[in-house]
C-alpha positions as CSV (number, residue, x, y, z in Angstrom):
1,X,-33.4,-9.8,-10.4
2,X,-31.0,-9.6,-7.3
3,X,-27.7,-7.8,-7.3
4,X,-24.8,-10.1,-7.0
5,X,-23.1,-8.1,-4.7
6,X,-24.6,-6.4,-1.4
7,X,-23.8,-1.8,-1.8
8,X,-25.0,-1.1,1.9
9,X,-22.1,-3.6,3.3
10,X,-19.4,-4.1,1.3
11,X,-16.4,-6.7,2.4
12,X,-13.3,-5.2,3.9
13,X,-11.0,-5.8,1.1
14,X,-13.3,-4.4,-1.5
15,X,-13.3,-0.9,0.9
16,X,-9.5,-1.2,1.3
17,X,-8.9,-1.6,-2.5
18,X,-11.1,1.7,-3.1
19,X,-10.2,5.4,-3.1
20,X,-10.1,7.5,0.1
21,X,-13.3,9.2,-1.4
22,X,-15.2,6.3,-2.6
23,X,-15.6,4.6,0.8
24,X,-18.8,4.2,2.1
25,X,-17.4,5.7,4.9
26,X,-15.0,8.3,3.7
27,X,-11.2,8.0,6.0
28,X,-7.8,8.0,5.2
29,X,-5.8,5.1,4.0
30,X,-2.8,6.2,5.4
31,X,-1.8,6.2,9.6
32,X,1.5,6.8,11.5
33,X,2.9,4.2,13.3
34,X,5.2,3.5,16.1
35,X,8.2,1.5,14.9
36,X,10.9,-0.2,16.6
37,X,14.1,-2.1,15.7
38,X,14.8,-5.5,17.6
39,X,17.9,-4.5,18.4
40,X,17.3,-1.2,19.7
41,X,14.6,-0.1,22.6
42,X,13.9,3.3,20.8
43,X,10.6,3.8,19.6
44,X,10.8,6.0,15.8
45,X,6.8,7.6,14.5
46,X,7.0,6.8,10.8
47,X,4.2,7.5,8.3
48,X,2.6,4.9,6.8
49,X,3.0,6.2,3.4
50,X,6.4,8.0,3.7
51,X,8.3,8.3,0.5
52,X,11.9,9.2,1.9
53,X,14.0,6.0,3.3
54,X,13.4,6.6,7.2
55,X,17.0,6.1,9.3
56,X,17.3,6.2,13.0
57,X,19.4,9.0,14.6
58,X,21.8,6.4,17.0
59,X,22.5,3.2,14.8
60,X,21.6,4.8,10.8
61,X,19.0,1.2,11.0
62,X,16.3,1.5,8.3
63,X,13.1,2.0,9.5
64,X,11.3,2.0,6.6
65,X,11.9,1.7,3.0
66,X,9.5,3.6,0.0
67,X,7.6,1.7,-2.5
68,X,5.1,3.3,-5.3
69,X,2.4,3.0,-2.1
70,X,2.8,1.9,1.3
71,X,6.4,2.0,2.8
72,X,8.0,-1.4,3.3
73,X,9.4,-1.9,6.8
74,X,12.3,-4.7,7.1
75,X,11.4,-7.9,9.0
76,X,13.5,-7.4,12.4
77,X,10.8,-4.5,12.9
78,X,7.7,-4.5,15.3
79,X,5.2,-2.0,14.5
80,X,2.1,-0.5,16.8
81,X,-0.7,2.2,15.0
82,X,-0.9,5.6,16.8
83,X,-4.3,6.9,17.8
């Protein structure tokens, strides 16, 4: 009897849905990111996962706004991973 499901290569949304430890390939879920507001040409590093409300110095914009997981970041936002 076949499994219904393939272990050795699992789909990229079943890996992203599982634990930081129960990847195949154990890695982080969280990153920092490069963030900046349309109206502004500074670039803010935010966290991925940060759980205070991120301001920038200049203008007090939000950057970034918490939620139980991820943080939220408003829609006039562009955002670019850091490696």
């Amino acid at each position: 009897m076949p499994l219904v499901k393939d272990l050795l290569y699992p789909s990229l949304e079943e890996e992203k849905r599982k634990h930081k430890k129960k990847h195949l390939v154990q890695s982080l879920n969280s990153s920092f990111m490069d963030v900046k507001y349309l109206g502004c040409y500074k670039i803010t590093p935010v966290f991925s996962h940060a759980q205070t409300v991120v301001l920038r110095v200049g203008c007090s914009t939000v950057r970034c706004q918490p939620t139980g997981g991820k943080a939220r970041l408003p829609l006039t936002t562009t955002q670019e991973l850091l490696s």
